[in-house]
C-alpha positions as CSV (number, residue, x, y, z in Angstrom):
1,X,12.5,-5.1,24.2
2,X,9.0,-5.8,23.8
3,X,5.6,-7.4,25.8
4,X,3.8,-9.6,23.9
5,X,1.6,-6.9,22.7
6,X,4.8,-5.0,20.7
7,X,5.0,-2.7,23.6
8,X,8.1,-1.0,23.1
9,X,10.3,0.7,26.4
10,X,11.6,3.7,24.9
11,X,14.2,5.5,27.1
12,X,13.2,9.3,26.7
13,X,9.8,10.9,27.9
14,X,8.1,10.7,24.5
15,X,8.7,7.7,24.1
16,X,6.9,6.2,27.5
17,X,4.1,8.2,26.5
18,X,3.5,6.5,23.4
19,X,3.9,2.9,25.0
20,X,1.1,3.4,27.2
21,X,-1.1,3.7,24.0
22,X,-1.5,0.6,21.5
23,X,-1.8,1.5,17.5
24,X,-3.5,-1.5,15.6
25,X,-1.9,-2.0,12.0
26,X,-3.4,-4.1,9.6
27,X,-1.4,-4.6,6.6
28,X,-0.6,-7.9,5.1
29,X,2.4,-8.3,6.1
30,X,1.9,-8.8,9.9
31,X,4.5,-8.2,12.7
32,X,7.1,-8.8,9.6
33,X,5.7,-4.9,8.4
34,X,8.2,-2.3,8.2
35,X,5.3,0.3,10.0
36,X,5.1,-2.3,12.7
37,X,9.1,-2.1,13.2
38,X,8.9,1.7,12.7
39,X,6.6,2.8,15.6
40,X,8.0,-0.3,18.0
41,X,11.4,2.2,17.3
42,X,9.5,4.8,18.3
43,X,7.9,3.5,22.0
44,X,4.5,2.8,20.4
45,X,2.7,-0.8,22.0
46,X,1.2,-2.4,18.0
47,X,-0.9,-4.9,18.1
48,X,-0.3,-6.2,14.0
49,X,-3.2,-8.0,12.7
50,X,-3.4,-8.5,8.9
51,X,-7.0,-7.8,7.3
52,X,-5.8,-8.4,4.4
53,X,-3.6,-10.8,2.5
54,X,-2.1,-11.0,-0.6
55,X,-1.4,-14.5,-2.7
56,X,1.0,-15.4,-5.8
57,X,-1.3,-16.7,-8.8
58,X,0.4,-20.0,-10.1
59,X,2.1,-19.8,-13.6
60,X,0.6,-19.5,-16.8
61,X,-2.1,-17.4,-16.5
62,X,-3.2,-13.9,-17.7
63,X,0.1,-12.0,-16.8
64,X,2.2,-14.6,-18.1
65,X,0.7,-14.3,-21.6
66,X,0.8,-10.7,-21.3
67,X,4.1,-10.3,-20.6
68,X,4.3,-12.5,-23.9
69,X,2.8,-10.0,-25.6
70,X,4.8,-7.1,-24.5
71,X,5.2,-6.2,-27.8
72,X,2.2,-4.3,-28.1
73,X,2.0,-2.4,-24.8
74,X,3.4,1.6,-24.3
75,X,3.1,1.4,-21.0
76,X,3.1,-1.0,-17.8
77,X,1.5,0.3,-15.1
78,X,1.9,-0.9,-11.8
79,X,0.3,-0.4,-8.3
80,X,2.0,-2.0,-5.8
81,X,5.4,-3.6,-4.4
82,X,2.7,-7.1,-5.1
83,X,2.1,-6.4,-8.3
84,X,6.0,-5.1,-9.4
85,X,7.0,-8.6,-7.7
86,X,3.9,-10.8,-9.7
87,X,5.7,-8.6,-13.3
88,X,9.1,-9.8,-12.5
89,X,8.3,-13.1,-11.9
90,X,6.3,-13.7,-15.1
91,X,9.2,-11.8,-16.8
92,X,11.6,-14.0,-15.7
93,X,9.5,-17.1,-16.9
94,X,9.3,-15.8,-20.0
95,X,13.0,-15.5,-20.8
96,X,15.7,-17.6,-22.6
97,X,17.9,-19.8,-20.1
98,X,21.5,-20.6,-20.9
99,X,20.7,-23.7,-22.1
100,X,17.8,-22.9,-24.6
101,X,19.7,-19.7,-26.6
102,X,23.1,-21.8,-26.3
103,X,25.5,-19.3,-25.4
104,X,26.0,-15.7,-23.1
105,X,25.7,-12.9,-24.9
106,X,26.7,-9.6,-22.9
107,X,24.2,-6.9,-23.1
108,X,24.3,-3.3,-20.9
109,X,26.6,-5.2,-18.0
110,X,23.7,-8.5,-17.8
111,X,25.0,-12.0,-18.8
112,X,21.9,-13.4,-20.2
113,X,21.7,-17.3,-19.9
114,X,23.0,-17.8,-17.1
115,X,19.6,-16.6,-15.4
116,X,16.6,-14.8,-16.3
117,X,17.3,-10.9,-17.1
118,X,15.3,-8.8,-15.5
119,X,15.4,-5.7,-18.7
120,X,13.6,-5.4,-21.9
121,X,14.9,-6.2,-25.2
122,X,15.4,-2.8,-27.4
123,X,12.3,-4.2,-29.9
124,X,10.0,-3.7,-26.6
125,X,8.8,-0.1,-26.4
126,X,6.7,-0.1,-23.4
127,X,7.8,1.8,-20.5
128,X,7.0,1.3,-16.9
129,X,5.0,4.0,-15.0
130,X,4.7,3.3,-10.8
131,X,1.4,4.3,-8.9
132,X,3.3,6.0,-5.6
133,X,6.8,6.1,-4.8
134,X,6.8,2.9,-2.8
135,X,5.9,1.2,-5.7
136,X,9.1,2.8,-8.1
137,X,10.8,1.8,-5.4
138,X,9.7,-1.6,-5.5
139,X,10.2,-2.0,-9.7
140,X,13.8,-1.1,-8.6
141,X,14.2,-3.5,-6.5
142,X,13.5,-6.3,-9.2
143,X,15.2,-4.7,-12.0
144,X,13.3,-2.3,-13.6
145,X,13.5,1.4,-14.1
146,X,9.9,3.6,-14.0
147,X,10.1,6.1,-16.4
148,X,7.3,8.0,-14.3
149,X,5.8,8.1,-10.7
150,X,3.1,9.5,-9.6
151,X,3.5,11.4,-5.9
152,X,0.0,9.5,-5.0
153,X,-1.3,6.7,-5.0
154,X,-4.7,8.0,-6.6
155,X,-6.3,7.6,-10.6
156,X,-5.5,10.9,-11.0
157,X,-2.0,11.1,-10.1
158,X,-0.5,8.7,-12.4
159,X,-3.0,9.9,-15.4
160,X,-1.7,13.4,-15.1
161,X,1.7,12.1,-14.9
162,X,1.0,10.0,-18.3
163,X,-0.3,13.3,-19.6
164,X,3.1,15.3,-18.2
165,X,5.3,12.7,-20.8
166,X,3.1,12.9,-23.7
167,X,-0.6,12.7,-25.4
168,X,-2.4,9.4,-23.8
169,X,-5.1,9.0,-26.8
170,X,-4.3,5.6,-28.0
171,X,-1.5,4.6,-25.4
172,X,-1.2,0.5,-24.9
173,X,-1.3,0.1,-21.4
174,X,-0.8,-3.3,-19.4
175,X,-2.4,-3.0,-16.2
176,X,-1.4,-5.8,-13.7
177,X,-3.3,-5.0,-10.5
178,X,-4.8,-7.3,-7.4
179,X,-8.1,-9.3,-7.7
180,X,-10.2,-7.0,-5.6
181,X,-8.6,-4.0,-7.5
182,X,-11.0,-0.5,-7.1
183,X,-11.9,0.4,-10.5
184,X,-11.4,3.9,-10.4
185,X,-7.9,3.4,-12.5
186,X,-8.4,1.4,-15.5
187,X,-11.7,4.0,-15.7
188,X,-9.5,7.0,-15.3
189,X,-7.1,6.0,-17.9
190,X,-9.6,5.0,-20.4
191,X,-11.2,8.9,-20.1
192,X,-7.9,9.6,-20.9
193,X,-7.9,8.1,-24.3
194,X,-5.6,4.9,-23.4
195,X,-6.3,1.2,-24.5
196,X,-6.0,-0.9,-21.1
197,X,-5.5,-4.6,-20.9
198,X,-6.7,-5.4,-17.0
199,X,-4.9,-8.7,-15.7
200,X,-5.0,-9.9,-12.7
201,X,-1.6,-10.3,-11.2
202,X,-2.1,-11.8,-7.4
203,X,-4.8,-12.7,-4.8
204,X,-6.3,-10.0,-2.6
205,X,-7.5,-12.0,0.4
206,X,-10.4,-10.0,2.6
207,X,-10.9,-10.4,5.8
208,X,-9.1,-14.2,6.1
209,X,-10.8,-16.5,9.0
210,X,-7.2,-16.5,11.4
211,X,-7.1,-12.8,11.8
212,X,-10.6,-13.0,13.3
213,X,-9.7,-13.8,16.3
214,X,-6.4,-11.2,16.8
215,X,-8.4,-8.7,15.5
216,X,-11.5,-9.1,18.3
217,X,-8.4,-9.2,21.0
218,X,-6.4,-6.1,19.9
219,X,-9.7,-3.9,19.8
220,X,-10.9,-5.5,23.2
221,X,-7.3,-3.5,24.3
222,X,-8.3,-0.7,26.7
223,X,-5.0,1.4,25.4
224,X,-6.1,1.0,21.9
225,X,-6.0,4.3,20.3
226,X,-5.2,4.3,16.4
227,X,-6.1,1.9,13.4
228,X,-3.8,2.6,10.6
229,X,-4.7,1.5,7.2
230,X,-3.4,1.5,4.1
231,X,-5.5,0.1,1.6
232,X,-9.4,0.3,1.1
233,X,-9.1,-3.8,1.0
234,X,-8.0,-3.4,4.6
235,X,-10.7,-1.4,5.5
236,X,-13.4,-3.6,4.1
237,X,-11.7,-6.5,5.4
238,X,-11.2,-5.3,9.1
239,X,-15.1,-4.3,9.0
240,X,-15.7,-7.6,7.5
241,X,-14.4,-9.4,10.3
242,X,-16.1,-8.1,12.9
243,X,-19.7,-7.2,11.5
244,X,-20.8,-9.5,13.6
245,X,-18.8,-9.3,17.2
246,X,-19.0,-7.1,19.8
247,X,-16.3,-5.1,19.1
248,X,-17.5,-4.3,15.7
249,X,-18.4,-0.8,18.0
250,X,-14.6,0.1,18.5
251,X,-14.4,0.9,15.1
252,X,-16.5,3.8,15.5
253,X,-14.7,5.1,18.4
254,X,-11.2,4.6,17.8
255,X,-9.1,7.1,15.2
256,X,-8.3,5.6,12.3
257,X,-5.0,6.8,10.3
258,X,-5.2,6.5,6.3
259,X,-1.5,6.1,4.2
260,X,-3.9,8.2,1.1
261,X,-6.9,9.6,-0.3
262,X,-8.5,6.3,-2.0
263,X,-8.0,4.7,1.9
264,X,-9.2,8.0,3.5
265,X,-12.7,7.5,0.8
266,X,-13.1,3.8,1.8
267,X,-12.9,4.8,5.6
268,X,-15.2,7.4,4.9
269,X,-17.9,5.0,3.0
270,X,-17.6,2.7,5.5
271,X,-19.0,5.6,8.2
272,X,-15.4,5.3,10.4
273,X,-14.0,7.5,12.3
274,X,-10.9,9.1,10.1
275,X,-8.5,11.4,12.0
276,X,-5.8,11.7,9.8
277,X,-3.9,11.5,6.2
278,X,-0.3,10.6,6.0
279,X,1.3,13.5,4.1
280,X,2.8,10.6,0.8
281,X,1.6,7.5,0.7
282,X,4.7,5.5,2.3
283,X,5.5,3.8,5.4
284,X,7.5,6.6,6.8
285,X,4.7,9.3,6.2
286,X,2.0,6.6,7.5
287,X,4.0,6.2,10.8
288,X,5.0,9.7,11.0
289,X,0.8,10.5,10.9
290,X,0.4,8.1,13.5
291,X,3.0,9.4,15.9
292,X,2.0,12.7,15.5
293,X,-1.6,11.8,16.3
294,X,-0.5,10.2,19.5
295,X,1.4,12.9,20.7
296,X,-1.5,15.1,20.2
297,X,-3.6,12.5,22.2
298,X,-1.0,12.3,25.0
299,X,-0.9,16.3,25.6
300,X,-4.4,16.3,26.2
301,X,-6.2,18.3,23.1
302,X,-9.3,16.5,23.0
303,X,-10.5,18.9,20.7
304,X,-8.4,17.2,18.1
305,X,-10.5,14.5,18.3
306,X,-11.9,12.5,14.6
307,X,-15.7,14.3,16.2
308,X,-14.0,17.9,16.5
309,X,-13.7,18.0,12.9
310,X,-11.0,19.8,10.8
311,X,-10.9,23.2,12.3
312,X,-10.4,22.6,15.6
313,X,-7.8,20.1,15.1
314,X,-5.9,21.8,13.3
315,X,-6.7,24.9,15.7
316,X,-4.9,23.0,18.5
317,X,-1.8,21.9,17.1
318,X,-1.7,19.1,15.0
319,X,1.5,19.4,12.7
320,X,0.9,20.2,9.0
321,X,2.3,17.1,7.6
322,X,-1.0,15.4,9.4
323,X,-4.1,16.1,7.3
324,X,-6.8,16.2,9.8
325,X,-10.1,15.3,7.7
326,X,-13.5,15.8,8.3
Protein backbone atom coordinates (compact mmCIF):
# COMPACT_ATOMS: atom_id res chain seq x y z
CA UNK A 1 0.00 0.00 0.00
CA UNK A 2 1.19 3.32 -0.87
CA UNK A 3 0.60 7.41 -0.06
CA UNK A 4 0.41 9.35 -2.88
CA UNK A 5 4.06 10.01 -2.63
CA UNK A 6 4.96 5.98 -3.32
CA UNK A 7 5.50 5.71 0.31
CA UNK A 8 5.69 2.18 0.88
CA UNK A 9 4.64 0.33 4.68
CA UNK A 10 7.00 -2.26 4.90
CA UNK A 11 6.35 -4.70 7.82
CA UNK A 12 10.02 -5.28 9.29
CA UNK A 13 12.22 -2.57 10.99
CA UNK A 14 14.28 -1.78 7.90
CA UNK A 15 11.85 -1.29 6.10
CA UNK A 16 9.98 1.68 8.26
CA UNK A 17 13.24 3.17 8.23
CA UNK A 18 13.48 3.59 4.65
CA UNK A 19 9.81 4.99 4.25
CA UNK A 20 10.46 7.79 6.31
CA UNK A 21 13.06 8.86 3.56
CA UNK A 22 11.84 9.78 -0.11
CA UNK A 23 14.40 8.68 -3.18
CA UNK A 24 13.61 10.86 -6.33
CA UNK A 25 14.04 8.64 -9.71
CA UNK A 26 14.17 10.19 -12.84
CA UNK A 27 14.10 7.83 -15.60
CA UNK A 28 11.77 7.97 -18.51
CA UNK A 29 9.70 5.61 -17.71
CA UNK A 30 7.94 7.20 -14.65
CA UNK A 31 6.04 5.43 -11.84
CA UNK A 32 5.79 2.48 -14.72
CA UNK A 33 9.97 2.05 -13.94
CA UNK A 34 10.96 -1.26 -12.67
CA UNK A 35 13.55 0.83 -9.93
CA UNK A 36 10.52 2.69 -8.94
CA UNK A 37 8.62 -0.80 -8.25
CA UNK A 38 11.87 -2.19 -6.74
CA UNK A 39 12.52 0.18 -3.86
CA UNK A 40 8.47 0.71 -3.21
CA UNK A 41 9.24 -3.51 -2.46
CA UNK A 42 11.74 -2.44 -0.36
CA UNK A 43 9.79 0.40 2.18
CA UNK A 44 11.38 3.31 0.29
CA UNK A 45 8.70 6.64 -0.19
CA UNK A 46 9.82 7.52 -4.51
CA UNK A 47 8.72 10.39 -5.74
CA UNK A 48 9.22 9.29 -10.00
CA UNK A 49 9.58 12.17 -12.11
CA UNK A 50 10.96 11.63 -15.69
CA UNK A 51 13.83 14.18 -16.85
CA UNK A 52 14.04 12.60 -19.64
CA UNK A 53 11.99 10.97 -22.36
CA UNK A 54 12.49 8.98 -25.01
CA UNK A 55 10.36 9.10 -28.58
CA UNK A 56 9.89 6.48 -31.67
CA UNK A 57 11.16 8.27 -35.02
CA UNK A 58 8.37 7.59 -37.71
CA UNK A 59 9.21 5.14 -40.54
CA UNK A 60 11.51 5.60 -43.24
CA UNK A 61 14.24 7.30 -42.01
CA UNK A 62 17.98 6.68 -41.39
CA UNK A 63 17.66 3.30 -39.49
CA UNK A 64 15.31 2.02 -41.87
CA UNK A 65 17.64 2.38 -44.84
CA UNK A 66 20.33 1.07 -42.75
CA UNK A 67 18.82 -1.89 -41.81
CA UNK A 68 18.48 -2.06 -45.74
CA UNK A 69 21.89 -2.11 -46.07
CA UNK A 70 22.77 -4.65 -43.60
CA UNK A 71 24.72 -6.22 -46.00
CA UNK A 72 27.65 -4.31 -45.45
CA UNK A 73 27.79 -3.95 -41.61
CA UNK A 74 30.16 -6.56 -39.09
CA UNK A 75 28.67 -5.34 -36.37
CA UNK A 76 25.42 -3.66 -34.85
CA UNK A 77 26.04 -2.09 -31.92
CA UNK A 78 23.45 -1.18 -29.64
CA UNK A 79 23.05 1.00 -26.35
CA UNK A 80 19.97 0.66 -24.90
CA UNK A 81 16.62 -1.40 -24.34
CA UNK A 82 15.37 2.08 -26.85
CA UNK A 83 17.57 1.54 -29.31
CA UNK A 84 17.35 -2.69 -29.45
CA UNK A 85 13.45 -1.83 -29.67
CA UNK A 86 13.86 1.25 -32.65
CA UNK A 87 16.36 -2.09 -34.62
CA UNK A 88 13.62 -4.48 -34.30
CA UNK A 89 11.09 -2.38 -35.48
CA UNK A 90 12.84 -1.22 -38.68
CA UNK A 91 13.85 -4.92 -39.02
CA UNK A 92 10.53 -6.04 -39.08
CA UNK A 93 9.55 -3.24 -41.75
CA UNK A 94 12.04 -4.37 -43.83
CA UNK A 95 10.90 -8.04 -44.17
CA UNK A 96 8.88 -10.07 -46.71
CA UNK A 97 5.05 -10.64 -45.56
CA UNK A 98 3.20 -13.73 -46.48
CA UNK A 99 1.60 -12.18 -49.10
CA UNK A 100 4.61 -10.50 -50.92
CA UNK A 101 7.13 -13.95 -51.02
CA UNK A 102 3.86 -16.16 -51.66
CA UNK A 103 4.33 -18.98 -49.54
CA UNK A 104 5.98 -20.11 -45.75
CA UNK A 105 9.08 -21.29 -45.93
CA UNK A 106 10.44 -22.94 -42.53
CA UNK A 107 13.71 -21.72 -41.45
CA UNK A 108 15.57 -22.56 -37.73
CA UNK A 109 11.81 -23.24 -36.06
CA UNK A 110 10.43 -19.44 -37.70
CA UNK A 111 7.50 -19.56 -40.26
CA UNK A 112 8.34 -16.53 -42.27
CA UNK A 113 5.26 -14.95 -43.98
CA UNK A 114 3.07 -15.16 -41.74
CA UNK A 115 4.85 -12.15 -39.81
CA UNK A 116 7.93 -10.32 -39.79
CA UNK A 117 11.08 -12.57 -38.51
CA UNK A 118 12.90 -11.16 -36.14
CA UNK A 119 16.65 -13.19 -37.41
CA UNK A 120 19.05 -12.53 -40.17
CA UNK A 121 19.33 -14.23 -43.32
CA UNK A 122 22.74 -16.44 -43.57
CA UNK A 123 23.99 -13.83 -46.50
CA UNK A 124 24.01 -11.07 -43.51
CA UNK A 125 27.29 -11.27 -41.56
CA UNK A 126 26.90 -8.68 -39.06
CA UNK A 127 26.71 -9.58 -35.55
CA UNK A 128 25.17 -7.78 -32.71
CA UNK A 129 27.32 -6.51 -29.81
CA UNK A 130 25.13 -4.94 -26.50
CA UNK A 131 26.48 -1.86 -24.52
CA UNK A 132 25.62 -3.38 -20.77
CA UNK A 133 23.79 -6.36 -19.83
CA UNK A 134 20.40 -4.58 -19.70
CA UNK A 135 20.70 -3.98 -23.17
CA UNK A 136 21.59 -7.96 -24.29
CA UNK A 137 18.84 -8.50 -22.33
CA UNK A 138 16.77 -6.25 -24.19
CA UNK A 139 18.02 -7.59 -27.99
CA UNK A 140 16.70 -10.90 -26.42
CA UNK A 141 13.70 -9.88 -25.79
CA UNK A 142 12.96 -8.84 -29.54
CA UNK A 143 14.69 -11.76 -31.10
CA UNK A 144 18.09 -11.27 -31.43
CA UNK A 145 21.09 -12.95 -29.96
CA UNK A 146 24.40 -10.46 -28.95
CA UNK A 147 27.32 -12.22 -29.77
CA UNK A 148 29.15 -9.87 -27.19
CA UNK A 149 28.35 -7.66 -24.07
CA UNK A 150 30.19 -5.44 -22.50
CA UNK A 151 29.94 -5.64 -18.34
CA UNK A 152 29.62 -1.52 -18.62
CA UNK A 153 27.93 0.69 -20.06
CA UNK A 154 31.15 2.79 -21.01
CA UNK A 155 33.28 3.37 -24.65
CA UNK A 156 35.72 1.35 -23.40
CA UNK A 157 33.92 -1.64 -22.29
CA UNK A 158 32.34 -2.67 -25.48
CA UNK A 159 35.68 -1.55 -27.55
CA UNK A 160 37.69 -3.99 -25.55
CA UNK A 161 35.14 -6.48 -25.84
CA UNK A 162 35.26 -5.98 -29.87
CA UNK A 163 38.99 -6.32 -29.40
CA UNK A 164 38.47 -9.76 -27.09
CA UNK A 165 36.54 -11.44 -30.54
CA UNK A 166 38.94 -10.27 -32.99
CA UNK A 167 41.07 -7.27 -34.76
CA UNK A 168 38.63 -4.06 -35.08
CA UNK A 169 40.77 -2.26 -37.99
CA UNK A 170 38.27 -2.08 -40.73
CA UNK A 171 35.14 -3.49 -38.83
CA UNK A 172 31.57 -2.19 -40.41
CA UNK A 173 29.79 -1.10 -37.59
CA UNK A 174 26.07 0.21 -37.52
CA UNK A 175 25.60 2.35 -34.65
CA UNK A 176 21.87 3.11 -33.86
CA UNK A 177 21.95 5.37 -30.76
CA UNK A 178 19.51 8.35 -29.22
CA UNK A 179 19.47 11.92 -30.61
CA UNK A 180 21.41 13.53 -27.74
CA UNK A 181 23.81 10.46 -27.86
CA UNK A 182 27.55 11.47 -25.87
CA UNK A 183 30.11 11.10 -28.41
CA UNK A 184 32.50 9.43 -26.54
CA UNK A 185 31.53 5.92 -28.48
CA UNK A 186 31.46 6.30 -32.07
CA UNK A 187 35.05 8.25 -31.10
CA UNK A 188 36.21 5.30 -29.19
CA UNK A 189 35.48 2.90 -31.84
CA UNK A 190 36.87 4.85 -34.62
CA UNK A 191 40.49 4.94 -32.48
CA UNK A 192 39.98 1.48 -32.70
CA UNK A 193 40.20 1.20 -36.39
CA UNK A 194 36.32 0.52 -37.11
CA UNK A 195 34.24 2.27 -39.92
CA UNK A 196 30.98 3.64 -38.04
CA UNK A 197 27.79 4.56 -39.64
CA UNK A 198 25.98 6.86 -36.71
CA UNK A 199 21.94 6.83 -37.12
CA UNK A 200 19.77 8.13 -35.14
CA UNK A 201 17.38 5.61 -33.87
CA UNK A 202 14.74 7.51 -31.34
CA UNK A 203 14.16 11.00 -29.67
CA UNK A 204 15.99 11.86 -26.52
CA UNK A 205 13.68 14.47 -24.95
CA UNK A 206 15.58 16.81 -22.13
CA UNK A 207 14.06 18.29 -19.58
CA UNK A 208 10.21 18.12 -21.11
CA UNK A 209 7.86 21.18 -19.86
CA UNK A 210 5.25 18.62 -17.64
CA UNK A 211 7.95 17.21 -15.46
CA UNK A 212 8.72 20.81 -14.30
CA UNK A 213 6.33 21.04 -12.10
CA UNK A 214 6.83 17.28 -10.27
CA UNK A 215 10.16 17.84 -10.19
CA UNK A 216 9.99 21.43 -8.09
CA UNK A 217 7.45 19.41 -5.67
CA UNK A 218 9.50 16.21 -5.00
CA UNK A 219 12.73 18.33 -4.19
CA UNK A 220 10.49 20.86 -2.09
CA UNK A 221 9.99 17.16 0.02
CA UNK A 222 11.60 17.60 3.44
CA UNK A 223 12.37 13.55 3.49
CA UNK A 224 14.04 13.88 0.24
CA UNK A 225 17.31 12.11 0.54
CA UNK A 226 18.61 10.45 -2.86
CA UNK A 227 18.40 11.31 -6.67
CA UNK A 228 19.15 8.38 -8.66
CA UNK A 229 20.15 8.69 -12.17
CA UNK A 230 20.91 6.75 -14.79
CA UNK A 231 21.75 8.48 -17.78
CA UNK A 232 23.90 11.79 -18.29
CA UNK A 233 20.57 12.98 -20.43
CA UNK A 234 18.82 12.76 -17.06
CA UNK A 235 21.26 14.64 -15.38
CA UNK A 236 21.34 17.60 -17.77
CA UNK A 237 17.73 17.45 -18.04
CA UNK A 238 16.87 17.51 -14.21
CA UNK A 239 19.33 20.56 -13.94
CA UNK A 240 17.71 22.01 -16.88
CA UNK A 241 14.50 22.19 -15.36
CA UNK A 242 15.12 23.88 -12.49
CA UNK A 243 18.05 26.37 -13.38
CA UNK A 244 15.81 28.73 -12.80
CA UNK A 245 13.56 27.78 -9.51
CA UNK A 246 14.24 27.85 -6.13
CA UNK A 247 14.94 24.53 -5.63
CA UNK A 248 17.60 24.43 -8.27
CA UNK A 249 19.73 24.51 -4.57
CA UNK A 250 18.53 20.98 -3.49
CA UNK A 251 20.52 19.61 -6.07
CA UNK A 252 23.60 20.48 -4.38
CA UNK A 253 22.56 19.15 -1.08
CA UNK A 254 20.84 16.03 -1.72
CA UNK A 255 23.07 12.63 -2.63
CA UNK A 256 22.75 11.67 -5.85
CA UNK A 257 23.17 7.81 -6.91
CA UNK A 258 24.65 7.14 -10.52
CA UNK A 259 23.65 3.37 -12.41
CA UNK A 260 27.72 3.99 -14.13
CA UNK A 261 30.71 5.82 -14.80
CA UNK A 262 29.53 8.01 -17.97
CA UNK A 263 26.37 9.14 -15.31
CA UNK A 264 28.84 9.45 -12.34
CA UNK A 265 31.14 12.06 -15.15
CA UNK A 266 28.00 14.03 -16.14
CA UNK A 267 26.99 14.39 -12.33
CA UNK A 268 30.40 15.35 -11.75
CA UNK A 269 30.52 18.12 -14.60
CA UNK A 270 27.54 19.41 -13.57
CA UNK A 271 29.23 20.23 -9.96
CA UNK A 272 26.46 17.69 -7.97
CA UNK A 273 26.83 16.11 -5.21
CA UNK A 274 27.60 12.17 -6.22
CA UNK A 275 27.59 9.67 -3.29
CA UNK A 276 27.55 6.59 -4.99
CA UNK A 277 28.08 4.10 -8.09
CA UNK A 278 25.88 1.13 -8.53
CA UNK A 279 28.28 -1.89 -8.73
CA UNK A 280 26.74 -2.94 -12.89
CA UNK A 281 24.85 -0.78 -14.62
CA UNK A 282 21.21 -2.48 -14.03
CA UNK A 283 18.18 -1.73 -12.27
CA UNK A 284 18.88 -4.18 -9.51
CA UNK A 285 22.49 -2.85 -8.82
CA UNK A 286 21.02 0.89 -9.11
CA UNK A 287 18.49 0.07 -6.41
CA UNK A 288 20.68 -2.07 -4.45
CA UNK A 289 23.16 1.37 -4.27
CA UNK A 290 20.39 3.33 -3.21
CA UNK A 291 19.25 1.09 -0.40
CA UNK A 292 22.45 0.66 0.82
CA UNK A 293 22.95 4.40 0.87
CA UNK A 294 19.80 4.82 2.94
CA UNK A 295 20.62 2.42 5.47
CA UNK A 296 23.84 4.07 5.96
CA UNK A 297 21.84 7.51 6.32
CA UNK A 298 19.34 5.92 8.73
CA UNK A 299 22.21 4.47 11.21
CA UNK A 300 23.52 7.75 11.64
CA UNK A 301 27.19 7.88 9.85
CA UNK A 302 27.20 11.32 8.73
CA UNK A 303 30.64 10.91 7.91
CA UNK A 304 29.47 8.99 4.84
CA UNK A 305 28.14 11.97 3.62
CA UNK A 306 28.81 12.98 -0.66
CA UNK A 307 31.22 16.06 1.52
CA UNK A 308 33.19 13.35 3.63
CA UNK A 309 34.62 12.13 0.57
CA UNK A 310 35.78 8.53 -0.31
CA UNK A 311 37.78 7.55 2.77
CA UNK A 312 35.66 8.20 5.26
CA UNK A 313 32.81 6.66 3.71
CA UNK A 314 34.05 3.86 3.09
CA UNK A 315 35.78 4.05 6.72
CA UNK A 316 32.26 3.85 8.24
CA UNK A 317 30.63 1.13 6.60
CA UNK A 318 29.28 1.51 3.41
CA UNK A 319 29.13 -2.07 1.72
CA UNK A 320 31.59 -2.77 -1.11
CA UNK A 321 29.11 -3.19 -3.85
CA UNK A 322 28.53 0.86 -3.29
CA UNK A 323 31.34 2.84 -4.88
CA UNK A 324 31.54 5.84 -2.76
CA UNK A 325 33.15 8.58 -5.20
CA UNK A 326 34.84 11.57 -4.54
Amino acid sequence: MTDEAGRGHGSDGRAAERGRRTVLVTRPAGPADPLVARLREAGVAVRAVPTVLTRPLPPGGALDEAVARLLEFDWVVVTSAAGADAFAEAWARAQPTERAVGHETERGGEVLGARPALGLDEPVRARFAAVGPATADALHRTGFTPSIASPDGTASGIVAALRAVGDTAGLRVLLPRASAAAADLPAALRAAGALVDEVVAYETVEAPAESAAPLRDALADPDLAAIAVASGSAVRGLAALVSSSPEAARLHSVPFVSIGPSTSAEVRRLGLPLAAEASAPTVVALADAVLRLLDVLDAGLADASPAAGPADARSAGVPSSVEVTP
